[in-house]
TORKOL-4160 file (C-alpha; in steps of 0.2 Angstrom, whole numbers, padded with zeros to 4 digits, m for minus):
279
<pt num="1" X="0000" Y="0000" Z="0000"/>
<pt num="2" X="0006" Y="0015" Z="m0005"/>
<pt num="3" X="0010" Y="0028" Z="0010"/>
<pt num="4" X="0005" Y="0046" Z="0005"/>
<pt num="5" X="0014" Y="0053" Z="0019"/>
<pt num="6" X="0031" Y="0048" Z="0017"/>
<pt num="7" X="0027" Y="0047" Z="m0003"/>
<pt num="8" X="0037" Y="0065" Z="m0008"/>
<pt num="9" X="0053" Y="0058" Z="0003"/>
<pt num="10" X="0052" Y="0041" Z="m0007"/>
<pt num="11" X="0048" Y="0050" Z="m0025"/>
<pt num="12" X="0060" Y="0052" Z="m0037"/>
<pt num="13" X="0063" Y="0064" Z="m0052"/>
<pt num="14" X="0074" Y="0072" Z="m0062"/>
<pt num="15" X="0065" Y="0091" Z="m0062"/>
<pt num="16" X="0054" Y="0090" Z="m0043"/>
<pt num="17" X="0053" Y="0105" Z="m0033"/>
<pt num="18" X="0046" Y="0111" Z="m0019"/>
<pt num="19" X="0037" Y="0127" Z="m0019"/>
<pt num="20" X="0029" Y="0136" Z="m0004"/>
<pt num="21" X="0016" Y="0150" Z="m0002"/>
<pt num="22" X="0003" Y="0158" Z="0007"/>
<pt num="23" X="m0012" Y="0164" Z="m0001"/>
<pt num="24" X="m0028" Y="0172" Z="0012"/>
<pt num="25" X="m0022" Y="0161" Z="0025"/>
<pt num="26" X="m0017" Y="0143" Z="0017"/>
<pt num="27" X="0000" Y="0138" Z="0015"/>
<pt num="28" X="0001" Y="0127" Z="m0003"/>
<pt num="29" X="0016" Y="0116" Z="m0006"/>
<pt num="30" X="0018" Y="0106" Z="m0021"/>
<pt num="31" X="0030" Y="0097" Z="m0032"/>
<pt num="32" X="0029" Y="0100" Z="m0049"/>
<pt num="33" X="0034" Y="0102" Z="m0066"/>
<pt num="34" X="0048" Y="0118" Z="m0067"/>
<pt num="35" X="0041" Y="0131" Z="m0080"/>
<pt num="36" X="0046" Y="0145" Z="m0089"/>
<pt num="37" X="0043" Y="0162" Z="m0084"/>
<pt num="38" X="0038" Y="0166" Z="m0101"/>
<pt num="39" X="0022" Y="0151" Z="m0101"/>
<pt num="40" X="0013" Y="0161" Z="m0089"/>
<pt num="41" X="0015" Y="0179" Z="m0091"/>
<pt num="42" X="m0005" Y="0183" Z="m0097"/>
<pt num="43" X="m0012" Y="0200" Z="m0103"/>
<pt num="44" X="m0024" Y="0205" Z="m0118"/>
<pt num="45" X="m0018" Y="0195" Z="m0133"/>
<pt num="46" X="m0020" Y="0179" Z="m0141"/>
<pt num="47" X="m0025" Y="0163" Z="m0133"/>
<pt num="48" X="m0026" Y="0146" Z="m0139"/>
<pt num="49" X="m0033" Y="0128" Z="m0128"/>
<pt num="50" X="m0046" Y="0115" Z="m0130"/>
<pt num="51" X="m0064" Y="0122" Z="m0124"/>
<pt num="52" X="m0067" Y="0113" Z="m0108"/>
<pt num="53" X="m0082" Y="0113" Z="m0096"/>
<pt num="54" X="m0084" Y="0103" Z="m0082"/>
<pt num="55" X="m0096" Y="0094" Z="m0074"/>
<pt num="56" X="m0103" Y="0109" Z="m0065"/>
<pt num="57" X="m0102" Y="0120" Z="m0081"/>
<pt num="58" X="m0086" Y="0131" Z="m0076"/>
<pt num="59" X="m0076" Y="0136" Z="m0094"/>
<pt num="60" X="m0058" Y="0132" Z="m0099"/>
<pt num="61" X="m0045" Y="0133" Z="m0113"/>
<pt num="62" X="m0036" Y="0120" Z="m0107"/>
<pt num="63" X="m0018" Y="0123" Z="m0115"/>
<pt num="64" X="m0006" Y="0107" Z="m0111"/>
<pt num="65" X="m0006" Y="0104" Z="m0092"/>
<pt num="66" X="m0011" Y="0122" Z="m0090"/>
<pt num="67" X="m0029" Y="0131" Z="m0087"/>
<pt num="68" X="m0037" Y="0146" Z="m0093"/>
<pt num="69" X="m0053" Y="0151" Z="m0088"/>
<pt num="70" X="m0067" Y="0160" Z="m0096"/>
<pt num="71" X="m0077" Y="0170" Z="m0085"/>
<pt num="72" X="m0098" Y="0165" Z="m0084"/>
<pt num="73" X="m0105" Y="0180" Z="m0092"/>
<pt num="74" X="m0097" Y="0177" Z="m0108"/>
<pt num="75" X="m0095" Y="0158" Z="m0110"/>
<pt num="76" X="m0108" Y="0154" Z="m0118"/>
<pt num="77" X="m0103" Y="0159" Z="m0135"/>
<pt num="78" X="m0090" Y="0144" Z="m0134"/>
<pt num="79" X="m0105" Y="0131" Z="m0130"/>
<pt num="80" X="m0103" Y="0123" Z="m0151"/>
<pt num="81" X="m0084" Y="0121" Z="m0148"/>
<pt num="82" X="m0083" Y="0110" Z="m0136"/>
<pt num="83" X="m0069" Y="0098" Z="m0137"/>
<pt num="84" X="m0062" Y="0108" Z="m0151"/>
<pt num="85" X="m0043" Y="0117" Z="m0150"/>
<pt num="86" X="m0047" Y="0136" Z="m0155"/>
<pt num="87" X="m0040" Y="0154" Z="m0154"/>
<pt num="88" X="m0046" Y="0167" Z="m0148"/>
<pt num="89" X="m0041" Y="0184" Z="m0147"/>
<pt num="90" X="m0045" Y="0192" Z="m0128"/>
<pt num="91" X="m0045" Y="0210" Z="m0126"/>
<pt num="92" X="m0048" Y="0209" Z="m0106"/>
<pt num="93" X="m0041" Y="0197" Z="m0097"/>
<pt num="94" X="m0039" Y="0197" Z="m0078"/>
<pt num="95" X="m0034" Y="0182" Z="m0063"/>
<pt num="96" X="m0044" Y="0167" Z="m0062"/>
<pt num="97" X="m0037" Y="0157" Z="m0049"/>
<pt num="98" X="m0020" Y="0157" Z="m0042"/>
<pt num="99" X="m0006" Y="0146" Z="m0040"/>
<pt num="100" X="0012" Y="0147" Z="m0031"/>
<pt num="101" X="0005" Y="0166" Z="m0030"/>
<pt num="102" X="0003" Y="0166" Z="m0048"/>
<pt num="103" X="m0013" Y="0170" Z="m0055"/>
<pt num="104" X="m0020" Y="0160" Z="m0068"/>
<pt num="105" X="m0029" Y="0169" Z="m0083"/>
<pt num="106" X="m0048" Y="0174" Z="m0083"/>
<pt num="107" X="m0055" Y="0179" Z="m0100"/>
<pt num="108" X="m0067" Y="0191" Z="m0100"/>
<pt num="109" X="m0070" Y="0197" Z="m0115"/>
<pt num="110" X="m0065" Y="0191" Z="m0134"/>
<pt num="111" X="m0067" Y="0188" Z="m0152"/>
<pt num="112" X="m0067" Y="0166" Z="m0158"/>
<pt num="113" X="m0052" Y="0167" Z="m0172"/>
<pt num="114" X="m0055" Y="0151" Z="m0176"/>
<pt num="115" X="m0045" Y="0133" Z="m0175"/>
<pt num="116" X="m0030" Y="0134" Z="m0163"/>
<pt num="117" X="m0013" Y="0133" Z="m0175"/>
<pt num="118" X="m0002" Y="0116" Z="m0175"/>
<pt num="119" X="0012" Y="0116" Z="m0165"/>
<pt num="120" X="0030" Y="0119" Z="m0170"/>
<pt num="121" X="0039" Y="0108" Z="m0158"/>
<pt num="122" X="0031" Y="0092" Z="m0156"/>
<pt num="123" X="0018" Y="0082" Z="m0167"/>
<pt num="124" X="0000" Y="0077" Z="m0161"/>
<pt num="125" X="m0006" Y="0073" Z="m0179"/>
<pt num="126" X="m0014" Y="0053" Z="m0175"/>
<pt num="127" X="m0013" Y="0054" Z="m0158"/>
<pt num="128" X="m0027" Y="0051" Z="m0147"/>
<pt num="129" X="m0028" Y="0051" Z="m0128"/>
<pt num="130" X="m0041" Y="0040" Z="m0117"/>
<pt num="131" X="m0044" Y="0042" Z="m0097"/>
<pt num="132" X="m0050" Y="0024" Z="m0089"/>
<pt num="133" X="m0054" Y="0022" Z="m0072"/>
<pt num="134" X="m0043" Y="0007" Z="m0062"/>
<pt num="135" X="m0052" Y="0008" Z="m0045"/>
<pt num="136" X="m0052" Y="m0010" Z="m0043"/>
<pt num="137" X="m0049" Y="m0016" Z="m0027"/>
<pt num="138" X="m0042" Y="0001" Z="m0023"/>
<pt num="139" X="m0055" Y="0015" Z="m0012"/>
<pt num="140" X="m0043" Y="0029" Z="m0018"/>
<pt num="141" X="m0047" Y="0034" Z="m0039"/>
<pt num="142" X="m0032" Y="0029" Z="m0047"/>
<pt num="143" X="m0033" Y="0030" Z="m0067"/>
<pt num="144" X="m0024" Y="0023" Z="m0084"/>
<pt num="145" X="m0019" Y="0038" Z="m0096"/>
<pt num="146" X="m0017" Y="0030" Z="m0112"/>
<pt num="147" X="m0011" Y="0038" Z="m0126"/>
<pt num="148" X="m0015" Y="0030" Z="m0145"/>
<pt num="149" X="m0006" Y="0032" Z="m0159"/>
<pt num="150" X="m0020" Y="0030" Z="m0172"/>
<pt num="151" X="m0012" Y="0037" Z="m0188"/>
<pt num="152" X="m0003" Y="0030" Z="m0201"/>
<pt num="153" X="0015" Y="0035" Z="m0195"/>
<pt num="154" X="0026" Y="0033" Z="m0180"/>
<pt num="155" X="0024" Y="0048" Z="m0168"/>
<pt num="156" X="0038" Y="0053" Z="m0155"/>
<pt num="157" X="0030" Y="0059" Z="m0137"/>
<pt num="158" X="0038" Y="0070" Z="m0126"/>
<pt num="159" X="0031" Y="0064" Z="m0108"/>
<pt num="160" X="0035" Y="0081" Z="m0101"/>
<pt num="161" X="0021" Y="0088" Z="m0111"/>
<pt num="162" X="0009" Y="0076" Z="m0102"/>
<pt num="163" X="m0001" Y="0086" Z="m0089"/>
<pt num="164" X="m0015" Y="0081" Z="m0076"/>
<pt num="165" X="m0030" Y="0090" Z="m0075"/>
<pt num="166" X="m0043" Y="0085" Z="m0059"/>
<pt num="167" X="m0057" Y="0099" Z="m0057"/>
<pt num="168" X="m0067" Y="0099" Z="m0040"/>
<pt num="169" X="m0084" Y="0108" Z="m0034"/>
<pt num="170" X="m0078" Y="0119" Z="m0023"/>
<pt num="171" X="m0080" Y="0140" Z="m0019"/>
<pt num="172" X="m0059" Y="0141" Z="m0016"/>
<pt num="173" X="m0052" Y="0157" Z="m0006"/>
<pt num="174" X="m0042" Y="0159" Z="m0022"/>
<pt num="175" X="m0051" Y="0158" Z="m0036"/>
<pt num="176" X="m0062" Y="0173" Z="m0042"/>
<pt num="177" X="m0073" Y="0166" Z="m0054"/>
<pt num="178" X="m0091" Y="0165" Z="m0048"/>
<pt num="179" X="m0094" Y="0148" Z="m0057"/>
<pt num="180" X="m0096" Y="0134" Z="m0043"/>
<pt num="181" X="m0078" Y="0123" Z="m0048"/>
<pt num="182" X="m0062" Y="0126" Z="m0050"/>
<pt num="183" X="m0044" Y="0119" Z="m0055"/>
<pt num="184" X="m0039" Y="0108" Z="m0042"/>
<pt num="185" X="m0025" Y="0101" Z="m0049"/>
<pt num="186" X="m0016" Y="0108" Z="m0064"/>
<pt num="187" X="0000" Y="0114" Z="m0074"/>
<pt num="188" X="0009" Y="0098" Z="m0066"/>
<pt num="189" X="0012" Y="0082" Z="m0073"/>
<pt num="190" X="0019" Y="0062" Z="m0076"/>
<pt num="191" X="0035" Y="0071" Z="m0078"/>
<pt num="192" X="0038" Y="0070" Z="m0058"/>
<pt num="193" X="0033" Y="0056" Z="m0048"/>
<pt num="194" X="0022" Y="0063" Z="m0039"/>
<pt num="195" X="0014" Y="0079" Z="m0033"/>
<pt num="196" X="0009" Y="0084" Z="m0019"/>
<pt num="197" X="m0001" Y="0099" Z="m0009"/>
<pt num="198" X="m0005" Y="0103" Z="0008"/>
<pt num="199" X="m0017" Y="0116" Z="0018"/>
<pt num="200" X="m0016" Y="0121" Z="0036"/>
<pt num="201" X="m0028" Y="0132" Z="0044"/>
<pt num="202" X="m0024" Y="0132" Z="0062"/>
<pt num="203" X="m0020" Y="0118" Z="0069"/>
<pt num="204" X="m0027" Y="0107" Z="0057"/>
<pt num="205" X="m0020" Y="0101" Z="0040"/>
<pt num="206" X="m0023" Y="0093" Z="0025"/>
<pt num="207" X="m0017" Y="0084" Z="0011"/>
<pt num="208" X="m0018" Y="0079" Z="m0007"/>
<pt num="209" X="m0009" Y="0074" Z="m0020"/>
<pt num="210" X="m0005" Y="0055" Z="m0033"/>
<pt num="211" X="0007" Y="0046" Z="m0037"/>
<pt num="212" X="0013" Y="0038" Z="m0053"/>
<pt num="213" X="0017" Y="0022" Z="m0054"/>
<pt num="214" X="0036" Y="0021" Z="m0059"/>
<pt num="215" X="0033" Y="0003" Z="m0068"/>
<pt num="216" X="0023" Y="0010" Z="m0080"/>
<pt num="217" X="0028" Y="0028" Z="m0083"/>
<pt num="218" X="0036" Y="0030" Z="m0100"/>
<pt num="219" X="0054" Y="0034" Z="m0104"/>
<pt num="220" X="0057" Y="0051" Z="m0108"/>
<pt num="221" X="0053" Y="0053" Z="m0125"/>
<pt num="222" X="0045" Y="0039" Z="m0135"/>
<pt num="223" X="0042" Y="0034" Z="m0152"/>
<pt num="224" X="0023" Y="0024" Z="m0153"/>
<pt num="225" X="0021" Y="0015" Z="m0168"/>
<pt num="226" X="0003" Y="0015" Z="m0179"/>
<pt num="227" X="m0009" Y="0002" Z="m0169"/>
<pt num="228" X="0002" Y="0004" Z="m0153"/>
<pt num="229" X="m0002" Y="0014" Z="m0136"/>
<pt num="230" X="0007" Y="0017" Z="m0120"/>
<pt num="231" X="m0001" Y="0018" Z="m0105"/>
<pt num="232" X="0004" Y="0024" Z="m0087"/>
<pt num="233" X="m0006" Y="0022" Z="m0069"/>
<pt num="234" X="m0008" Y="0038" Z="m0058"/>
<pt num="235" X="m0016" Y="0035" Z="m0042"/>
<pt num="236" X="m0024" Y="0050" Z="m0030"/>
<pt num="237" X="m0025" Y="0054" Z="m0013"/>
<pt num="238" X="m0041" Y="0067" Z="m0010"/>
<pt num="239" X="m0055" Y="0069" Z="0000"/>
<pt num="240" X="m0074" Y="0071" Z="0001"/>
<pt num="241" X="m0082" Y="0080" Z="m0013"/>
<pt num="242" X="m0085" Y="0079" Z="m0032"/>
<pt num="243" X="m0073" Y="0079" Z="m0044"/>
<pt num="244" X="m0068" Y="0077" Z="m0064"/>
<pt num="245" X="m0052" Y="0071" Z="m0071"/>
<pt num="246" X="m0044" Y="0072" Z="m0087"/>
<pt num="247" X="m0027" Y="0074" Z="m0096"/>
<pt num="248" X="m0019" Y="0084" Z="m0110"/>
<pt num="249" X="m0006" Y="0083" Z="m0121"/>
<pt num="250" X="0004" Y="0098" Z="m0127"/>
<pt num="251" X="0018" Y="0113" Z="m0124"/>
<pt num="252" X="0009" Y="0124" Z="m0115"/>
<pt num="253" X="0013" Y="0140" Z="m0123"/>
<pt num="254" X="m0005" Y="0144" Z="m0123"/>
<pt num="255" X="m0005" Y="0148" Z="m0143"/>
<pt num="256" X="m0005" Y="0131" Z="m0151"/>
<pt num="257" X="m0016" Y="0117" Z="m0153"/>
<pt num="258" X="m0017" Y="0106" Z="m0139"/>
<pt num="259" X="m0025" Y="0088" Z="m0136"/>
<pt num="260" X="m0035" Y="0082" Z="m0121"/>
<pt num="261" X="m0045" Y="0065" Z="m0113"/>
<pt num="262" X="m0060" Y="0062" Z="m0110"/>
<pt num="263" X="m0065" Y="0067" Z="m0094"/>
<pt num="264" X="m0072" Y="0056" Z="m0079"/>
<pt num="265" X="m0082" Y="0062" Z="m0066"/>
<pt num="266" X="m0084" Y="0055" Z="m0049"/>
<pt num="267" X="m0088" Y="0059" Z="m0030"/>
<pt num="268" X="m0078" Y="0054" Z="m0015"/>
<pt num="269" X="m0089" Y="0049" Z="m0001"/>
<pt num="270" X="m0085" Y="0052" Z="0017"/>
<pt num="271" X="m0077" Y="0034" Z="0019"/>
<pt num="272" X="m0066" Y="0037" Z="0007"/>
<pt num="273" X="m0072" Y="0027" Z="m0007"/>
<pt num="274" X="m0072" Y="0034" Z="m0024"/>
<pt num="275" X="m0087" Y="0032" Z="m0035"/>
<pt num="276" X="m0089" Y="0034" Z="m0056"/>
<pt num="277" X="m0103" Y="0045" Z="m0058"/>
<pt num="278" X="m0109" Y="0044" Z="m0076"/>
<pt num="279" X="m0114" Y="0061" Z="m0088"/>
């Protein structure tokens, strides 16, 4: 049985840090994937991401393991993309949610350009990604995150472009949209063997994080023939609540075409037990 509390001492990676903040009164620490400076600077401009919206009906452009949202007013206009990589040209854009104290983007107002452009450092052409649940015996969610090559040619993957994605029903301290969900994990991935967050409010602290399994996680950079897939396990440690899980697959730049999963809702019960909730 894996021990999630001694888990970050046992992980190891070739890129984990540890981070520290404190945001309205919770200190969040985390290990995840090191980013440029440049993926996250935000303002009025271009942006580019898969429409997303969750379970609850909050709006994304998910970009890579990375999240922008779209603020409620002004969503609806992306209802007929969902699922589809565009670009958008935002002319107001303000924080969303934060992160390490940095403030993920919040779109407020923009024009659809249309599709997202292809991306000029790796290839995504034939490539298809598929979330399955692997609760078995397990009472924590743990998940397969396959990705399919089903084109014609071989197609190199870069595993540090593989994010995780879970989204949670919950009014967070800091997140400013007034939709009811937010972000709960994002802009890490398989990359590290693990991430991990804590919150501590008084006395009293929390934590949650996954783990992934190091006998199935794919080498660095991997070629995946025609008819082939690789697949990697990635198990959670969260609490009561609903929630939605997905992955993506690109740079994060926030101005190419990116690819995501299907997503997979499911409630964790007060005993722990996680259970697939169907759309």
């Amino acid at each position: 049985m894996i021990d999630f509390g001694h888990m970050h001492r046992g992980a190891k990676s070739n890129r984990s840090l540890v981070f520290s903040t404190l945001v309205s009164g919770i200190c969040v620490l985390a290990t995840t994937l090191v980013v440029s400076a440049s993926a996250y600077l935000f303002g009025p401009g271009k942006y580019c991401g898969v429409v997303v919206f969750d379970r609850w009906g909050t709006y994304y452009l998910v970009s890579g393991p990375y999240v922008n949202y779209v603020a409620s007013n002004v969503k609806s206009e992306l209802l007929p993309y969902k699922g589809k990589a565009i670009q958008v040209d935002a002319s107001e854009v303000g924080p969303g949610g934060f992160w390490l104290s940095q403030p993920d983007p919040m779109i407020h107002k923009y024009k659809i350009l249309g599709p997202a452009p292809e991306p000029k450092w790796i290839t995504i052409d034939g490539l298809q990604l598929i979330a399955v649940t692997a609760f078995g015996r397990y009472t924590r969610p743990q998940f397969l995150i396959e990705i399919r090559n089903v084109g014609n040619s071989p197609v190199k993957v870069d595993r540090s472009k593989i994010g995780i994605l879970l989204f949670k029903a919950e009014k967070s301290e800091v997140h400013f949209s007034d939709d009811d969900s937010w972000a709960y994990v994002s802009r890490t991935g398989i990359e590290d063997a693990s991430y991990i967050g804590t919150a501590q409010t008084g006395e009293h602290k929390t934590s949650w994080g996954y783990i992934v399994d190091m006998t199935t996680r794919p080498a660095a950079t991997l070629v995946i023939q025609p008819g082939q897939s690789v697949r990697t396990r990635i198990r959670f440690k969260i609490y009561a609540g609903q929630y939605q899980f997905m992955f993506a697959y690109g740079d994060g730049v926030s101005s190419e075409k990116t690819l995501v999963s299907n997503a997979i809702s499911f409630d964790m019960g007060a005993d722990g037990r996680a259970i697939r909730v169907k759309e």
